[in-house]
KOLLUM-111086 format. One record per residue (C-alpha): x, y, z. Coordinates in nm, 3 decimals. Layout:
N
<site u="X" v="Y" w="Z"/>
...
END
This chain:
89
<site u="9.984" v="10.260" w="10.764"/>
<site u="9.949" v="10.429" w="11.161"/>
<site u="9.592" v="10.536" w="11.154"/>
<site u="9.508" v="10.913" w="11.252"/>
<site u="9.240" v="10.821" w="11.518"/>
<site u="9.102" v="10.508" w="11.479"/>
<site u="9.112" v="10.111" w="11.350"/>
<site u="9.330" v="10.026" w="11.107"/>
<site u="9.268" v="10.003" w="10.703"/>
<site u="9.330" v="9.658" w="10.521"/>
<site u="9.620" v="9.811" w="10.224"/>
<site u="9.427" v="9.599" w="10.023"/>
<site u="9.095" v="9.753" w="10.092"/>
<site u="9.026" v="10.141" w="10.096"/>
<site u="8.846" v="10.287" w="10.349"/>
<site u="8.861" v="10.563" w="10.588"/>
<site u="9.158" v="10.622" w="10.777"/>
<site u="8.976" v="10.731" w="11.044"/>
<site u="8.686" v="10.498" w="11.102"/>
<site u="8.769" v="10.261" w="10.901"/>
<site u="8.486" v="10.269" w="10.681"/>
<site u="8.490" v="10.047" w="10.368"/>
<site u="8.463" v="10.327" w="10.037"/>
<site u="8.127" v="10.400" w="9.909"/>
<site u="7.978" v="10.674" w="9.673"/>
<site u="7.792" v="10.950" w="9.852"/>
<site u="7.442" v="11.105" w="9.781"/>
<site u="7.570" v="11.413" w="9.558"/>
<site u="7.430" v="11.666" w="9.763"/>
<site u="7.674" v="11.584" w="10.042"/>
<site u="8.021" v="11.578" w="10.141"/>
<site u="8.262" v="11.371" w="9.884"/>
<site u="8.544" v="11.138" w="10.033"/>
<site u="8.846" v="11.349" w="10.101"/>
<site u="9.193" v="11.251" w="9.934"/>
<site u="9.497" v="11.336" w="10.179"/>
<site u="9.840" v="11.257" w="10.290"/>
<site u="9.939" v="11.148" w="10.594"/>
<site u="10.277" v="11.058" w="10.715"/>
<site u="10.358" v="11.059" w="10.335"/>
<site u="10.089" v="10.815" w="10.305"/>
<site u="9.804" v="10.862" w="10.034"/>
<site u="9.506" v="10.853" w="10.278"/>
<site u="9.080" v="10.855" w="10.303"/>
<site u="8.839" v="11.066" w="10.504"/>
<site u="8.477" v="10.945" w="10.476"/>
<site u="8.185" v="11.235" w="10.454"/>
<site u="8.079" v="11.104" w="10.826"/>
<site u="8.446" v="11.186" w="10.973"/>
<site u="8.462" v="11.515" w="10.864"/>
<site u="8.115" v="11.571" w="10.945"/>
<site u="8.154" v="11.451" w="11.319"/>
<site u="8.545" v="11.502" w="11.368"/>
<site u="8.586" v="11.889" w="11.435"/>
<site u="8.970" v="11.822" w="11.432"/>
<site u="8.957" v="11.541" w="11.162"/>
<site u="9.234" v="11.700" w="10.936"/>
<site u="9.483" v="11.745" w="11.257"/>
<site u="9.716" v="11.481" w="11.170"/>
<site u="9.705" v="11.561" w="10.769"/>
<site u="10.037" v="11.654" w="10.604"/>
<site u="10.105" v="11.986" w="10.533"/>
<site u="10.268" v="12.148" w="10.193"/>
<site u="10.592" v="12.307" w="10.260"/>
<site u="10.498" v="12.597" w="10.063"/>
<site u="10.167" v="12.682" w="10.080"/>
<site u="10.049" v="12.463" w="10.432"/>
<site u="9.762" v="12.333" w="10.264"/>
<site u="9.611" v="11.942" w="10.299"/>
<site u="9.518" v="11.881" w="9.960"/>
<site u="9.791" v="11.648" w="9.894"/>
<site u="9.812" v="11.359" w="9.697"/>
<site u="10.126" v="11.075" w="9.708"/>
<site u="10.238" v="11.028" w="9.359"/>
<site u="10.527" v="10.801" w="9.262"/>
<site u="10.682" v="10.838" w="9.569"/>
<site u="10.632" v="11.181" w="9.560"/>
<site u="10.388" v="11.427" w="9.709"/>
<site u="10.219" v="11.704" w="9.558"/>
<site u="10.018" v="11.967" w="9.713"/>
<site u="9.717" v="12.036" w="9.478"/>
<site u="9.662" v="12.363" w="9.551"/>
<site u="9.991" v="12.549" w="9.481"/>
<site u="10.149" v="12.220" w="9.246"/>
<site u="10.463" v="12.224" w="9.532"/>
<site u="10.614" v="11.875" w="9.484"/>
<site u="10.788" v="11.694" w="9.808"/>
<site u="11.001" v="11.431" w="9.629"/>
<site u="11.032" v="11.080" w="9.853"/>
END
């Protein structure tokens, strides 16, 4: 995985893609994890990235359709979560 902006994530450890800060549940009040693709890549954005990061969702895949970032990589495919448009691999 090419990271966005920052160190590179262990595959077999998720963090952020950012940062590269390990996972870790937030206080509820705040800002969950974010779920994206990048560079057809199922990717994480941690609460203090998009917090401090005005242009943390720059280099976030885009749906065809709709041009949204909620994405998620499925099977080889990718499918945009807020219109359902599916981007097969």
């Amino acid at each position: 995985m090419v990271p966005l902006d920052g160190p590179h994530v262990p595959e077999d450890r998720p963090g952020c893609v950012l940062c590269g800060r390990a996972t870790y549940d937030p206080d509820k009040r705040g800002p969950a994890w974010v779920r994206a693709v990048a560079s057809g890549r199922q990717v994480l954005v941690c609460p203090e990235c998009q917090r401090e990061r005005s242009g943390w969702a720059d280099g976030l895949d885009r749906c065809a359709s709709c041009g949204g970032t909620r994405l998620s990589a499925i099977l080889g495919d990718v499918v945009c979560r807020d219109c359902g448009h599916t981007k097969g691999a």
